[in-house]
N, C-alpha and C positions, 0 to 999 in steps of 0.2 A: 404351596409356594408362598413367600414373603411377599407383603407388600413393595411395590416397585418404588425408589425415589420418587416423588415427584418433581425434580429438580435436573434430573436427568434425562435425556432424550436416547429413545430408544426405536429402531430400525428393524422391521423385518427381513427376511433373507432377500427376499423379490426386492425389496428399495434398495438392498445392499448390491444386490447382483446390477441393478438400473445404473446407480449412482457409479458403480466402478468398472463396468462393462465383464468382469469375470461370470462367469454361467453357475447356477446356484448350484450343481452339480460339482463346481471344482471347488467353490466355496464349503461346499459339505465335506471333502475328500480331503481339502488343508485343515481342519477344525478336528477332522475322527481320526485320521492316519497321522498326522503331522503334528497335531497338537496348537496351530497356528494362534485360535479365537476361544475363550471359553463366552459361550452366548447365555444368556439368563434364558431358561426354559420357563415358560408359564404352562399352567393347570392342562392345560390343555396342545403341550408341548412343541410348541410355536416356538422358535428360535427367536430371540430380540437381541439384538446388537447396537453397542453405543461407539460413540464418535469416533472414539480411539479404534474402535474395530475396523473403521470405513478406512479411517488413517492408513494401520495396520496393511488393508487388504489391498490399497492404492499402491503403495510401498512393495510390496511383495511382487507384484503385477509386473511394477516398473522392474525392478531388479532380475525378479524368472526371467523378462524380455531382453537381459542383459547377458543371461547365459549363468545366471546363480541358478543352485539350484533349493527348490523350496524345503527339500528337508535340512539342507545347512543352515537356513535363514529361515526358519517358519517359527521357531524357539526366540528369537531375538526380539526383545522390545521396540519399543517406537524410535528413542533417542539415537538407539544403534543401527537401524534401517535406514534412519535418515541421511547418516552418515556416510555410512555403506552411498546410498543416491548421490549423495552431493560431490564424493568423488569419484564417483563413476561421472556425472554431469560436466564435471569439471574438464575433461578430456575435450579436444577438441574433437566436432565432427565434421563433414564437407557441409552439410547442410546449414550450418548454422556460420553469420554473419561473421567478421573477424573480430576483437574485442572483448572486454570481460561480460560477463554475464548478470545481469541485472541481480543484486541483492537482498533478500525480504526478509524481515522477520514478523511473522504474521500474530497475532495474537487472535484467537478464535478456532475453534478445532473443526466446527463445518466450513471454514475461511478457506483454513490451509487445506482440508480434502478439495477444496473446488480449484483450487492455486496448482495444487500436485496433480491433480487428476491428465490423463493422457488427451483429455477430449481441451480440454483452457489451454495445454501447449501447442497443438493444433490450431487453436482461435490466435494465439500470441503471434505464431510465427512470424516475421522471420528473428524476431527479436528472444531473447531465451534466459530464463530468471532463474535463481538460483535460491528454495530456503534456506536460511541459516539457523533460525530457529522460530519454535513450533508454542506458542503460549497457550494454556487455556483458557482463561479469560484474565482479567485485568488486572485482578487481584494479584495471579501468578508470577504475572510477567513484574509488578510493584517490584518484587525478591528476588525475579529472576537474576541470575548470570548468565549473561548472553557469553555464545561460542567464539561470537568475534562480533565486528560493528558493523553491521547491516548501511545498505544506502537511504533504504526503503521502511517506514513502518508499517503494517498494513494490520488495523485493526476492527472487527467485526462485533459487535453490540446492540442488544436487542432497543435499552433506551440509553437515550443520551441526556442527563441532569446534567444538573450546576457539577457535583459532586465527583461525576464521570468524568466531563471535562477536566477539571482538578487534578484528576488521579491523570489522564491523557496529559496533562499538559507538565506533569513531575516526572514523567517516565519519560515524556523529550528530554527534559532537562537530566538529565543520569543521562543516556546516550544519546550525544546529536546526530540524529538521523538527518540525511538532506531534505527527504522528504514525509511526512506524513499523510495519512489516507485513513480516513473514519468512513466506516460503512453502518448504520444505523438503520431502523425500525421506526422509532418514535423518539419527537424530541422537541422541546421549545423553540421557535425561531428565532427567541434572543440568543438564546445558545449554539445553535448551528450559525448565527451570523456570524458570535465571535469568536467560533472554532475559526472560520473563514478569515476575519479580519486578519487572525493572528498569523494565517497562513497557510491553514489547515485546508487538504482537501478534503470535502465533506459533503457525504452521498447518502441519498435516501433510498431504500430497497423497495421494490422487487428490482434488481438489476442483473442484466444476462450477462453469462460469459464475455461474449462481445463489447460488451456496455465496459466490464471490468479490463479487459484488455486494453480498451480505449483509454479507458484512465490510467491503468500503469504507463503508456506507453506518452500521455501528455505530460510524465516529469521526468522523460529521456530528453538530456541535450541534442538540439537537431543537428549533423553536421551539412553546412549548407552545399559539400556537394553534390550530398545525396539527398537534396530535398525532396523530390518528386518521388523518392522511396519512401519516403520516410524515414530516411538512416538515423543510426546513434553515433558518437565516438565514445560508447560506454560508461558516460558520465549521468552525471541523476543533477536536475536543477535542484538549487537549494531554493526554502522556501523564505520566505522576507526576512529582512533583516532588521528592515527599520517602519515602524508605524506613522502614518500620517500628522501625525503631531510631530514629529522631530523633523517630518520632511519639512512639516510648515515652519516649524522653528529653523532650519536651516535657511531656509527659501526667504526669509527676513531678514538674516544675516547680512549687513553691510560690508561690504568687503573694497579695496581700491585697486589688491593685487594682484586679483583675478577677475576685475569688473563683476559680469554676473551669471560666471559659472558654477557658484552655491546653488545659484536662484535654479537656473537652466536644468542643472545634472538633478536636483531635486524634482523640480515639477516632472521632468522627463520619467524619473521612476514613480511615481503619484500617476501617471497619466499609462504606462504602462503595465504596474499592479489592477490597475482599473478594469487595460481589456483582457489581461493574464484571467482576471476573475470573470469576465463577463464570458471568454469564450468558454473557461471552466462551466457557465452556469449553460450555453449554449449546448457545450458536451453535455451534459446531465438531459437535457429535454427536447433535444433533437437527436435521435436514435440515428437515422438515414445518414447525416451529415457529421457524424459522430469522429470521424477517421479526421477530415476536412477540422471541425473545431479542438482536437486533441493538436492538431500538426498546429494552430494559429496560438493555441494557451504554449505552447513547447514554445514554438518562437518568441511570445512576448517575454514568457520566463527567461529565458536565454537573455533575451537585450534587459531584460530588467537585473540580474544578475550581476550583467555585463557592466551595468551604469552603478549598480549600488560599488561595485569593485574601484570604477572611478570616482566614485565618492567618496571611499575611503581615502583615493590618493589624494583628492581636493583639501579631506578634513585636517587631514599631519601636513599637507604645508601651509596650510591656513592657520593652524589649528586649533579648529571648528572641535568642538565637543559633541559625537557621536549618540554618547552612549542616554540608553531610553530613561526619561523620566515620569515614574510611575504616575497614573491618573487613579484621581479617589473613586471615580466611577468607570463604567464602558462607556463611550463612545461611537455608538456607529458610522462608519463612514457616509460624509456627505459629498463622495463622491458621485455623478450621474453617469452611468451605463449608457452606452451608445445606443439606440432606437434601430429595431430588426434585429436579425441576424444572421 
């Protein structure tokens, strides 16, 4: 047998069978009858399976349960299974909320098996997501053409450089996602600070299903009259618009024709970016209360949103000059975090 990649990660049949709840017995019988997987066999003729196979076996799972059947679809590649999911997904069900279905395009191929998987729809419920598209890592997705324009970015990264960032922050800019979502490994805290400043949510691993539900579902817009559910009206918050330095350049602005609602509308989004992030950092390290600070970052996003919106209206009949003026360096925020949590 060849030497294996080492660059590539590779799965036995038992992790395969774990991770996608199919029984290593149906997995053997879509691979030799169907043709579904070709798995790299070692010396000792051990099945090894890589990411795309998990993808694959996820996909297929969903679909069979759909009433396909596996030898029409065990031949088709990933791009075409997904497809095949996403409009079947698209249908409404009685179980599921009214409203469109949250949008992701994930970049990371163990990201998206854990996203697709049947056991994370279960944790999500009663809220319901929809991939558009599947990237393998970072590089990919730089060239990708996306299938359409996602709400959601959701990207998975072993470490997180200056350099990653960079590339993270040129692939916002080509599609504007409302929101972004970095899931990392390892990474410098100047760097994770000013993924965050800039608006980014930004998570360190090991994090559970639950953990991951909780954060998708803290940049769903709350509708307040289903707060005590936690409802959506389908909408995804957008992430900042404007950095502390323009709020403060606003907030200085003399004005005579609106007294001091530069100043007010300004401090107000400064002050609620503040607990958007603080209850962010509270989701991240209070596991138990996790539902509770996902529902409090959802509300402050929302009214912070809300205010950045009336600022725009404040700036055109003032107008006040928005738009950001680059700093030679970073800046961390000298904002202070409210004390507990």
């Amino acid at each position: 047998m060849s030497a294996l990649p080492i660059t590539t990660l590779f799965f036995r049949i038992g992790a395969v069978s774990k991770t996608t709840g199919i029984p290593v017995s149906t997995l053997r019988i879509w691979e030799t009858r169907y043709g579904a997987f070709s798995p790299v066999k070692t010396e000792g003729n051990q099945r090894l399976y890589e990411e795309h196979d998990v993808s694959k076996a996820i996909l297929l799972k969903q679909l069979a349960r759909e009433g396909h059947a596996i030898s029409a679809i065990a031949h088709l590649d990933l791009a075409q299974l997904r497809r095949m999911s996403n409009v079947q997904n698209s249908a409404p069900r009685p179980s599921v909320v009214q409203g469109q279905p949250l949008t992701l395009a994930v970049v990371g191929l163990s990201m998206a098996n854990r996203i697709e998987s049947q056991k994370f729809a279960t944790v999500l419920q009663p809220h319901k997501i929809r991939v558009t598209d599947v990237l393998t890592d970072l590089s990919a997705a730089a060239t990708a053409v996306l299938s359409e324009q996602s709400q959601v970015l959701l990207i998975k990264v072993n470490t997180l450089q200056t350099a990653v960032q960079a590339t993270i922050q040129a692939l916002i800019q080509k599609h504007p996602f409302a929101q972004t979502i970095v899931i990392y490994n390892f990474a410098p805290e100047a760097v994770v600070q000013a993924m965050k400043f800039s608006g980014l949510i930004v998570r360190r691993e090991p994090i559970s299903d639950s953990e991951l539900a909780e954060l998708i579902q803290s940049v769903l817009f709350v509708d307040p009259a289903r707060a005590q559910e936690f409802g959506t009206s389908g909408t995804v918050i957008s992430s900042r618009k404007y950095s502390e330095d323009t709020l403060a350049r606003v907030a200085g602005i003399s004005t005579n024709v609106l007294c001091e609602c530069p100043r007010h509308v300004a401090e107000l989004i400064s002050q609620l970016a503040s607990f958007e992030e603080y209850s962010q950092e509270c989701l991240n390290k209070n596991a138990d209360d996790a539902h509770l600070h996902a529902y409090l970052r959802s509300i402050s996003g929302s009214a912070r949103s809300l205010f950045e919106n009336a600022l725009e209206k404040i700036a055109q009949h003032e107008g006040i000059d928005l738009n950001e003026r680059p700093s030679p360096t970073y800046r961390q925020s000298s904002r202070k975090a409210p004390s507990g949590s």
